[in-house]
C-alpha positions as CSV (number, residue, x, y, z in Angstrom):
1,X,15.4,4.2,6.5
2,X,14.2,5.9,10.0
3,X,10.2,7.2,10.3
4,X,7.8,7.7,12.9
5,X,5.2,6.3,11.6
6,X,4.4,3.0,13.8
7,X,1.3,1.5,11.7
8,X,3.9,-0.3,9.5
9,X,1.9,-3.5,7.6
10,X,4.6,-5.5,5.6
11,X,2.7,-7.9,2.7
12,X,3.0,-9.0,-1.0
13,X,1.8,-6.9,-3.9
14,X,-1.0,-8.7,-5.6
15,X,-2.0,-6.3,-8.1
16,X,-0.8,-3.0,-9.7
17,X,-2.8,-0.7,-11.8
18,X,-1.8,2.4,-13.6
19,X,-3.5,5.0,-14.8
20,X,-2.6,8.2,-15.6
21,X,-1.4,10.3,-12.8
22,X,-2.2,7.6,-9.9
23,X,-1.6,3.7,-9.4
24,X,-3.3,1.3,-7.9
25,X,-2.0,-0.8,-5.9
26,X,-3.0,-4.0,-3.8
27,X,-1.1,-5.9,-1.2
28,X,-2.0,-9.1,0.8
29,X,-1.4,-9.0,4.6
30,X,-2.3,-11.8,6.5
31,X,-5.5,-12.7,5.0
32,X,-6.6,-9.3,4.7
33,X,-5.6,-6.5,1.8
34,X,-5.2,-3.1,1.4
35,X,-5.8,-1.1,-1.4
36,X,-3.3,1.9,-2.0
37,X,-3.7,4.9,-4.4
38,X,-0.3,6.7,-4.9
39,X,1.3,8.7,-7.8
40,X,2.1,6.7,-11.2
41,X,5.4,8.2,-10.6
42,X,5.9,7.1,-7.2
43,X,5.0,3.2,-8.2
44,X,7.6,3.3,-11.2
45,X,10.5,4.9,-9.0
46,X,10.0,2.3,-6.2
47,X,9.9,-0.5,-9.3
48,X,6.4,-2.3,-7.4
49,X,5.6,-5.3,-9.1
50,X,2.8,-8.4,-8.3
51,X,4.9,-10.8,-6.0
52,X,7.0,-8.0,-4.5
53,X,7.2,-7.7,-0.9
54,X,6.0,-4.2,0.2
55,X,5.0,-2.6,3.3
56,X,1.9,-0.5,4.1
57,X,3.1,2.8,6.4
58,X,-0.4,4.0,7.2
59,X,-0.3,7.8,9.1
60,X,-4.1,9.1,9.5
61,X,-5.7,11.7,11.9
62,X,-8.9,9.4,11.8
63,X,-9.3,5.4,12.3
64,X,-13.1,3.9,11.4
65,X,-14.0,0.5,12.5
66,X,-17.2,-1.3,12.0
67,X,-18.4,-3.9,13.3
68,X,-21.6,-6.3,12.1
């Protein structure tokens, strides 16, 4: 698979959630996670699983950081 997106962070599922139309789902990079909301439809097609390897393509018009 080609795509332009760049911000590519490949991690473990941890958790996946389902719930009507949308899915929850929760991957462990590094020590950090991220926390994906995509169509119930789209998490059954790609099969996602906890202890599947996945990878977060992240494409945004608008980055936040923070800093305490």
């Amino acid at each position: 698979m080609r795509l332009s997106a760049r911000n590519r962070l490949p991690g473990v599922v941890t958790s996946v959630v389902i719930d009507g139309l949308l899915a929850q789902v929760e991957l462990k990079v590094g020590d950090n996670h991220v926390v994906a909301l995509i169509s119930s439809e789209a998490c059954r097609e790609l099969d996602l699983k906890e202890g599947d390897p996945a990878t977060a393509v992240i494409k945004s018009t608008s980055v936040m950081l923070i800093r305490e």
